[in-house]
C-alpha positions in Angstrom: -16.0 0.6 -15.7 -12.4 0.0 -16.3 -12.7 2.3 -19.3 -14.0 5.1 -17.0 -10.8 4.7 -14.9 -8.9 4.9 -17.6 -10.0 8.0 -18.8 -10.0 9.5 -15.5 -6.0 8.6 -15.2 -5.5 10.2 -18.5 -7.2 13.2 -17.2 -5.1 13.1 -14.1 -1.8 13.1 -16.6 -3.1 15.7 -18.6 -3.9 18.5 -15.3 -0.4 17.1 -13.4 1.8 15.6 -15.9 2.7 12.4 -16.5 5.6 12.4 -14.8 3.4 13.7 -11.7 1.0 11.0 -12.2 4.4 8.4 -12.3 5.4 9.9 -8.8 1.8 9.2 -7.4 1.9 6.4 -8.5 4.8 4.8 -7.5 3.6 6.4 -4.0 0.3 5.1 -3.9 2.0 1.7 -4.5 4.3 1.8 -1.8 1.8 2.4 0.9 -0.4 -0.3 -0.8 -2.9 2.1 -2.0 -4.9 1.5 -5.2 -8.1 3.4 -5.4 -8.9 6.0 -7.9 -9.8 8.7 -5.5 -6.7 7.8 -3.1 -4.8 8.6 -5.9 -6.4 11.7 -6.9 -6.0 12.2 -2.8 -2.3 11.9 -3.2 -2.0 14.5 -6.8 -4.1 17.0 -4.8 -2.9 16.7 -1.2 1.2 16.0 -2.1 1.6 14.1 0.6 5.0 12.4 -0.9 6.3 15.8 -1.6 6.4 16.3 2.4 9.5 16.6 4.0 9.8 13.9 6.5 7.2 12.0 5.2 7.9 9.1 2.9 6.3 5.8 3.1 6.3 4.2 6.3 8.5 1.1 7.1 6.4 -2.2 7.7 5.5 -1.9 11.4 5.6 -6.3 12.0 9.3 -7.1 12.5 11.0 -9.6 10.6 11.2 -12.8 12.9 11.4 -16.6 13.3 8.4 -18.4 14.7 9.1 -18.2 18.6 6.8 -21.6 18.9 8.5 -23.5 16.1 6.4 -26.1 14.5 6.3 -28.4 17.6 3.7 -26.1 19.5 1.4 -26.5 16.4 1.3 -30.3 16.0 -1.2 -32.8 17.6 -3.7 -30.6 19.0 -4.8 -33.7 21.5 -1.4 -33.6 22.9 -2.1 -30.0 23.9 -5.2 -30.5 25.8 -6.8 -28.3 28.1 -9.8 -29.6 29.3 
């Protein structure tokens, strides 16, 4: 199987380039995609060639854990029955 995909990606390099196929690539990554077809998606469709439309930042904010360790401990300190 992995031989297939292989071949496929050379195929890909040889219709769009291989410096295309980098650019895809390095997109694909970046939006944490990694199938064959998504990438064949991305080569066809251009979607990082967009204006405007570059990967999206991660949507969970960056943040300390507003419970801190305490709230986790002894669970039969935290009853509720």
């Amino acid at each position: 199987m992995g031989a297939r995909r292989a071949s496929a990606l050379r195929k890909e390099a040889h219709l769009h380039g291989d410096a295309r196929l980098e650019e895809a690539c390095a997109y694909a990554l970046t939006i944490k995609i990694f199938a064959l077809k998504s990438l064949q998606s991305i080569l066809r469709e251009q979607p990082d060639k967009r204006p405007g439309l570059k990967a999206l930042p991660s949507l969970t904010p960056a943040h300390e854990n507003p419970r801190g360790a305490h709230y986790f401990a002894d669970e039969k300190d935290h009853s509720t029955c």
